[in-house]
N, C-alpha and C positions, 0 to 999 in steps of 0.2 A: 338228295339223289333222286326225289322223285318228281324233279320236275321234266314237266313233258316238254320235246326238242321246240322251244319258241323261236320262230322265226322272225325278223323283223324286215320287212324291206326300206333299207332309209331312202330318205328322196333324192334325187339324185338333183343337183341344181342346174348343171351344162350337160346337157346333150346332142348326141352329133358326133362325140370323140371316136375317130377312128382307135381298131383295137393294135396294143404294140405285140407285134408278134412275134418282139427278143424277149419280150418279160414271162419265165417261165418260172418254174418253182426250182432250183438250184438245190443240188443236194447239200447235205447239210455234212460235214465232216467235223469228224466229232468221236473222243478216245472211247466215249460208251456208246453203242447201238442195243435195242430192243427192240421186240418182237409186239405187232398187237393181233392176237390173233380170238378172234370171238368164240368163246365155249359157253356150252349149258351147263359150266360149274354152279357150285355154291362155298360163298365166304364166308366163315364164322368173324363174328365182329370180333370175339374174344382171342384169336390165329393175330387179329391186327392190333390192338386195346389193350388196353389193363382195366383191373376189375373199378377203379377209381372211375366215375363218372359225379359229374357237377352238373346242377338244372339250375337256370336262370331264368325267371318270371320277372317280366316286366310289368311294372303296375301305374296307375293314374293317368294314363293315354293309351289311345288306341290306333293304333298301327293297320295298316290295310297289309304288311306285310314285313317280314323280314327279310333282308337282302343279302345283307355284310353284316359282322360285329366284328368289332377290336376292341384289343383288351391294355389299358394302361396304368398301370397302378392299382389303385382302387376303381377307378372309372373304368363303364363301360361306354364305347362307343357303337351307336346301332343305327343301319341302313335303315328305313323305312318310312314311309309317307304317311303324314297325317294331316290333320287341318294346319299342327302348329310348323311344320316344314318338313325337311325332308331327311337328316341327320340329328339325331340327340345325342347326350348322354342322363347315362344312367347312374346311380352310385351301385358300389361292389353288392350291392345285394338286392339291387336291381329297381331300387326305385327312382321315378323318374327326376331330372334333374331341370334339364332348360334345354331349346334345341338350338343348334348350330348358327344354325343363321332360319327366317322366318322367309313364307314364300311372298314376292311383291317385288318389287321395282329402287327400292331404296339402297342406301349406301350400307345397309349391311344387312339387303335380303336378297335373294336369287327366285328365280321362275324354274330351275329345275337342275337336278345334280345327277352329273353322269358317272362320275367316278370317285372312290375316298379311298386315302392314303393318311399311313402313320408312320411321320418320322420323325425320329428325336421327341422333342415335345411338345410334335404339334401334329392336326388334321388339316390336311389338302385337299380341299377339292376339287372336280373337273365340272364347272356347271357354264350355264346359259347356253345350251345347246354344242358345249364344248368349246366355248370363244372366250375362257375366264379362268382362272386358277385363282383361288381363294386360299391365305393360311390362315386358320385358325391355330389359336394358340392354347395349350391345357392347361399350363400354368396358370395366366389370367381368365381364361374364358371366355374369352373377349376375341373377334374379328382382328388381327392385324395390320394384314394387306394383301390387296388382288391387284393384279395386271390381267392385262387382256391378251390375248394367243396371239402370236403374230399372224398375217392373213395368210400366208406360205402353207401354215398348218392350219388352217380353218375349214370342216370342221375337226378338232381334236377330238377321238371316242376313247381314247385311255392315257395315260403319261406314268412318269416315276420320275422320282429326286435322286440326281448323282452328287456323290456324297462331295463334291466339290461346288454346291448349289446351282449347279445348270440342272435344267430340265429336259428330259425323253418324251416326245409326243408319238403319238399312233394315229396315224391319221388314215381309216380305212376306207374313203368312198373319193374319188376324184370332184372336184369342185374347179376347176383352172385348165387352159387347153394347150396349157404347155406342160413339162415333164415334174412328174411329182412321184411322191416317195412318203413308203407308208413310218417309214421311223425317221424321225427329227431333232436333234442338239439341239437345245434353246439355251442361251446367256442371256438370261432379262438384263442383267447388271449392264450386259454393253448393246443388251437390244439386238441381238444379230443371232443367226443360224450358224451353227458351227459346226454341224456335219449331219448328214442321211444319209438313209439306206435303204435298199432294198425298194425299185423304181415300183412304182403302183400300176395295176396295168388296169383302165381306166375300164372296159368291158366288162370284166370277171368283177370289179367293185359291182357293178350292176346288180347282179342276181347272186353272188353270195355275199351273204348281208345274213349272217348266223349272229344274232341275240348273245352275247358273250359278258363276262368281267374278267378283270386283271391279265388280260393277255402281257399286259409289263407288270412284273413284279420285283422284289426285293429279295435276296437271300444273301443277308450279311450286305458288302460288301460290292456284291454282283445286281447288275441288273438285268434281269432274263426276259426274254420274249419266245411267244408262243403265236402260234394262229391255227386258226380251223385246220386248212388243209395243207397244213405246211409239215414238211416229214423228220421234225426236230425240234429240239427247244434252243433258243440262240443266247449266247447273253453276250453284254456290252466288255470288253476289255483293254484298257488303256486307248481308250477312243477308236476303239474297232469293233465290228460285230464277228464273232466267232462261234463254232457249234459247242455246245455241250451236252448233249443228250440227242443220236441221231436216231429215226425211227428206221428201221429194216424194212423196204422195199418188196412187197410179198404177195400172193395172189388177192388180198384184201387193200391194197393200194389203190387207191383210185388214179388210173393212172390219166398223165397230163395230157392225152391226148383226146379223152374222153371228158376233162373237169374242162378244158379253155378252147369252147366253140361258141363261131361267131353268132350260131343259132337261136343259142340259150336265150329265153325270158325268165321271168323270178321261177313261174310256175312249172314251166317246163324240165327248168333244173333240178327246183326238188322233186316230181316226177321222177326223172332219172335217178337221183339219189336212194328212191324208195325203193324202185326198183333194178337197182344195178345189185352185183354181188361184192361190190365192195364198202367199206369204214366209211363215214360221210359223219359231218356235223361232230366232229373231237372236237369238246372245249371245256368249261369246269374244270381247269387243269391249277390244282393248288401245290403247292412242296411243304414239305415238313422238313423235320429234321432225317427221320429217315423214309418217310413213301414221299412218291407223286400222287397223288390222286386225282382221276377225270377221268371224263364220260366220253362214249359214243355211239352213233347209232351205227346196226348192220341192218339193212332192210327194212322192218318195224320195228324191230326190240333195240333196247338200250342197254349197256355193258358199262360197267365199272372198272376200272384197267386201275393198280395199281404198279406201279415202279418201286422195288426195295432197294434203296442205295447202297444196304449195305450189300447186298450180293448181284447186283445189276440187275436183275433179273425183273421181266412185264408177265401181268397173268391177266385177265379177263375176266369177268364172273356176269351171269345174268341172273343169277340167285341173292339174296341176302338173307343169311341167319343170324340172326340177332338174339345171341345167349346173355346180351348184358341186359338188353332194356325193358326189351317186349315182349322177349320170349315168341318170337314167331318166324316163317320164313316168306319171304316173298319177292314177288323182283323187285329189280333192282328201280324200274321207274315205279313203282308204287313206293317208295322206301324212303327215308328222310332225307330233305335235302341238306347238302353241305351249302354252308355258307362263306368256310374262309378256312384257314390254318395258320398260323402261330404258333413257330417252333416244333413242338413233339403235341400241341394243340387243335385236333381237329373239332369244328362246331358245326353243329349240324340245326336243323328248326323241324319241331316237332307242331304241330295241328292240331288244333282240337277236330277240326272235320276226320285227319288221319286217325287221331286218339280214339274217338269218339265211334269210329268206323267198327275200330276193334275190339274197344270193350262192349259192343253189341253182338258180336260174336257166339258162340255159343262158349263155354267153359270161357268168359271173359273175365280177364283181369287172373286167373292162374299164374302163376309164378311171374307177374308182372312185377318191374323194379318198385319198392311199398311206394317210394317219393311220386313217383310217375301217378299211381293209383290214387294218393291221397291227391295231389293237385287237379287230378279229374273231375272229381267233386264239387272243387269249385271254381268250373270254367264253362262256359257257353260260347256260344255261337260269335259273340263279341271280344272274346279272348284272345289277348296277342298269343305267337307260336311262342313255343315253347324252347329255349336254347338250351342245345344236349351238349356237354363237352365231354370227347374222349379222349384220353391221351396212348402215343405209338406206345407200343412194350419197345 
């Protein structure tokens, strides 16, 4: 949670496109609506957790980061970049195992990975600048097989597997000067597109270019989609897009007459963004079994929004108290970040810079969780982060 609003502007490769000025944000209909409304609350972790928490140390490679982790079995799968590539695993107790695929040019290395997926019993990846879908497989551990994106959807920034082996792309920046569309059907089996959605409007790809993961996700059965400024969550059903979670429309809506002008440059926009008085940059948006969890900014500060499914109900928080781990309060962008959920599973990545911050502190290390304290000891500055697991009450 404490990562600060990254921006990324990707490059745009045709320019010139006039902007479509039918392509608007379409409300989202949908049996649940929620409210995001921004307070100076505070969340106790314990209101959302059980007292059960799991740390995961990675050990004999060093990481410049952690991104993602999933969890399969005994095996851990972990996002982050090192000399030896770009995805590894790990065994259940965290020592290192072999990575995914190595970084280079070969028939079973890649030059960079955008996205990972776990399904069934295998990792997916979205790499070579989103022009490649790689399956790895857990069972042997071994590289299976990649295809390459159709060019229709090139470049791809996210995708998912529907459960009948087609794939869902997301293709969020216009590349073509004819009419394109940010969600994609792919049938590799028969090589062809089998449906999209939701026409891309080639302008607005320009300057909002928000730094995101998993906007396509998994839950069961469904395949859901999200985006920055879109006022819902959608998912895929018997080859349709339909709403299921719509956002309520409120003085903190950034409304469309303000978000799609012809005016806008990268920098101009997020300008307005800082300073408009509405929600801007909602993204981190994970499901569990029973929260949503994801961020946004209002103005400069960042807010944690929770969804409880079981009583519909959105709340907001710019505080975090954390009675499980750290024993301290602080916002929400200094705070640990989430990296992923699984089930009733949230993971978050702890710092030794964050760690380290703290137990310099004055009364440091006070009712700190003892496991947290003991592994402080022995980590430096070269220490991979630390993986915090909580699980929903």
């Amino acid at each position: 949670m404490r990562i600060l609003v990254e921006i990324i502007l990707l490059v745009v490769l045709l320019t010139g496109c006039s902007r479509q000025q039918s392509v608007v944000r379409d409300n989202i209909k949908a049996n649940i609506h929620v409210s995001f409304i921004p307070r100076e609350d505070t969340v106790s972790l314990s209101s959302i957790y059980g007292r059960k928490v799991d740390i995961l140390t990675l050990d004999s490679i060093v990481l410049a980061s952690v991104s993602k982790v999933l969890r399969y079995d005994s095996l851990w799968i972990v996002k982050g970049k090192s000399a030896e590539g770009g995805v590894h695993l790990f065994s259940n107790k965290g020592h290192y195992l072999k990575p995914l695929l190595r970084w280079g040019q070969g028939p079973a290395e890649v030059f960079d990975i955008w996205a990972m997926k776990l399904y069934q019993d295998a990792v997916y990846l979205l790499a070579n600048a989103g022009t490649e879908v790689i399956k790895y497989s857990l069972l042997s551990q071994e590289l299976e097989w990649r295809f390459k994106v159709p060019d229709e959807v090139l470049s791809a920034t996210d995708f998912e597997l529907l459960s009948d082996g087609k794939f869902v792309f997301l293709k969020s920046v216009a590349r073509k000067p004819e009419k394109e569309y940010k969600l994609y059907v792919y049938n590799d089996q028969k090589r062809q597109i089998e449906g999209c959605f939701l026409e891309l409007d080639k302008k607005a790809g320009d300057y909002i270019s928000f730094s995101q993961t998993d906007c396509l996700y998994r839950m069961g059965d469904k395949i859901r989609y999200y985006e920055v400024f879109r006022n819902g969550i959608c998912q895929l059903v018997n080859g349709d897009l339909e709403g299921y979670i719509g956002f309520v429309n409120n003085k903190y809506t950034f409304p469309e007459d303000e978000l799609y002008q012809d005016s806008y440059t990268f920098e101009t926009f997020i300008e307005t963004c800082e300073n408009s008085n509405y929600i801007w940059g909602h993204r981190n948006l994970y499901e569990g079994n029973r929260f949503i969890s994801s961020s946004y900014n209002y103005r400069n500060d960042m807010y944690w929004n929770l969804i409880d499914k079981f009583s519909n109900n959105s709340h907001s928080y710019k505080w975090v108290r954390d009675d499980l781990i750290l024993n301290e309060t602080s916002l929400v962008e200094e705070y640990l970040s989430m990296t992923n959920v699984q089930g009733d599973c949230h993971y978050f990545t702890l710092s030794y810079y964050n760690l380290d911050r703290l137990m310099q502190q004055e009364d440091a290390g006070k009712d700190i969780m003892p496991n947290i304290a003991h592994l402080y000891k022995t980590m430096d500055d070269g220490s991979n982060d630390l993986v915090v697991c909580l699980y929903e009450k």
